[in-house]
C-alpha positions as CSV (number, residue, x, y, z in Angstrom):
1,X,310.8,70.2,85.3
2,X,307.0,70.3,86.3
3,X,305.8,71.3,90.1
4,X,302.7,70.1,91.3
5,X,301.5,71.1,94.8
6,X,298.1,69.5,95.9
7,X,295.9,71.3,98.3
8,X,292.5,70.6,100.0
9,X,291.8,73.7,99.3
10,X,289.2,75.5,96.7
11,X,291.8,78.6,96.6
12,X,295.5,78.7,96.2
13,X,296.9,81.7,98.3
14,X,300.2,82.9,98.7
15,X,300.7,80.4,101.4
16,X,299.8,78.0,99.3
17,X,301.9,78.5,96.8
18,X,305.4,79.1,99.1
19,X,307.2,75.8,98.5
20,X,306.4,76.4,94.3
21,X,308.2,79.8,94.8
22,X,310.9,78.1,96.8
23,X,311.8,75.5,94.2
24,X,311.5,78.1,91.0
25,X,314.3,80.3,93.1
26,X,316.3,77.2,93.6
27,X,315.9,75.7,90.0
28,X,315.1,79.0,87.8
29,X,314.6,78.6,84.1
30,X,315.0,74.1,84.7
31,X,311.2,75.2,85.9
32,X,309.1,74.8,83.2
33,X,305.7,75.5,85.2
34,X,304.4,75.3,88.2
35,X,300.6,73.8,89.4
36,X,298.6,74.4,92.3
37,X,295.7,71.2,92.0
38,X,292.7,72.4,94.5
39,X,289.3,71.4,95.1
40,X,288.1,74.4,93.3
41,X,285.6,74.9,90.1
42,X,288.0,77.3,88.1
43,X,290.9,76.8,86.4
44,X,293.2,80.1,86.3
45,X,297.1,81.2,86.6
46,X,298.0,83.4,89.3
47,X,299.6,87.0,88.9
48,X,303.1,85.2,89.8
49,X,302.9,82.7,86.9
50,X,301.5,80.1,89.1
51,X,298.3,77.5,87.8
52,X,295.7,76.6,89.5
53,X,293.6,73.5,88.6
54,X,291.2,71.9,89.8
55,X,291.3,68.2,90.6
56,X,287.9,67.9,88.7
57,X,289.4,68.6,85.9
58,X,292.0,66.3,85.7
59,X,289.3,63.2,84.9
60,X,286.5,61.2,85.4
């Protein structure tokens, strides 16, 4: 299973990133990976395993 969270955001905080931490404690290792998709320049992974990506990246 993949989790994707959108935000309008340019920076995923912790607060962003509650219901992804929520759903990896229900589902555990069914997780595969979870994805915060922001309005951000930088693509990275959180300390707690979470990406971020930005929706520019995604295409055109």
């Amino acid at each position: 299973m993949l989790a994707i969270e959108v935000k309008l955001a340019p920076v995923a905080d912790d607060h962003d990133t509650r219901h992804l931490h929520w759903l990896r404690n229900q589902v555990g290792d069914d997780l595969l990976d979870a994805v915060v998709i922001t309005t951000g320049s930088a693509a990275y992974r959180r300390d707690d395993g979470i990406a971020v990506v930005p929706a520019a990246l995604l295409g055109p």
